[in-house]
C-alpha positions, 0 to 999 in steps of 0.5 A: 384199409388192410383186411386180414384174410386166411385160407378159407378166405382167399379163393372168394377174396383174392382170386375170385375178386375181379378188383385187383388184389394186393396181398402180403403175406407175413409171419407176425414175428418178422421184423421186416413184415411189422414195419411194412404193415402200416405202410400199407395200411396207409397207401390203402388210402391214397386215393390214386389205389382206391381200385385196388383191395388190400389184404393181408394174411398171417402165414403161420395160421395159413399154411395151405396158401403158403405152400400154394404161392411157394413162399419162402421169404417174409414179407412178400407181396403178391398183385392179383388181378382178375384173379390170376398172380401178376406180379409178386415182390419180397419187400425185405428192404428198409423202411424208407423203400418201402413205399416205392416197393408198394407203388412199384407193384401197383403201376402194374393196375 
């Protein structure tokens, strides 16, 4: 399951998390961020993920992690662990990549 998160919630959610973190970072009138939303949603319950935490965050209402992670595209998606950023990929692709896009960022768990 995908849980929305904000600023507040993000230090203690995604950097102080020691499971790794998937974050996606979307503007809620972003085509591309509406369609990939429920394929996250349900790579969140594959079982080969089960590790990893899924959360979402709505750049709009957020912009002071906004400006800390330097987004400029929508949707991106950004892999913490351990806190720290491993990897981040703007998934501004067709709906059929998607899913690869996601796999393609979690093989770095």
């Amino acid at each position: 399951m995908v849980k929305e998160i904000g600023d507040v919630a993000f230090e203690k959610k995604v950097v102080g998390n020691e499971e790794p973190v998937l974050l996606l970072v979307y503007a809620p009138w972003c085509g591309d961020c509406n369609r990939i939303m429920p394929v996250i949603n349900d790579c969140s319950e594959l079982p080969e993920f089960k590790q990893v935490c899924f959360r979402q965050m709505d750049v709009d209402k957020n912009p002071q992690t906004k400006k800390n992670l330097n987004v400029e595209r929508y949707p991106t998606l950004y892999l913490f662990k351990n806190g720290r950023k491993v990897a981040e990929r703007t998934a501004e692709v067709p709906a059929e990549e998607q899913k690869a896009i996601i796999q393609s960022i979690l093989g770095c768990c």
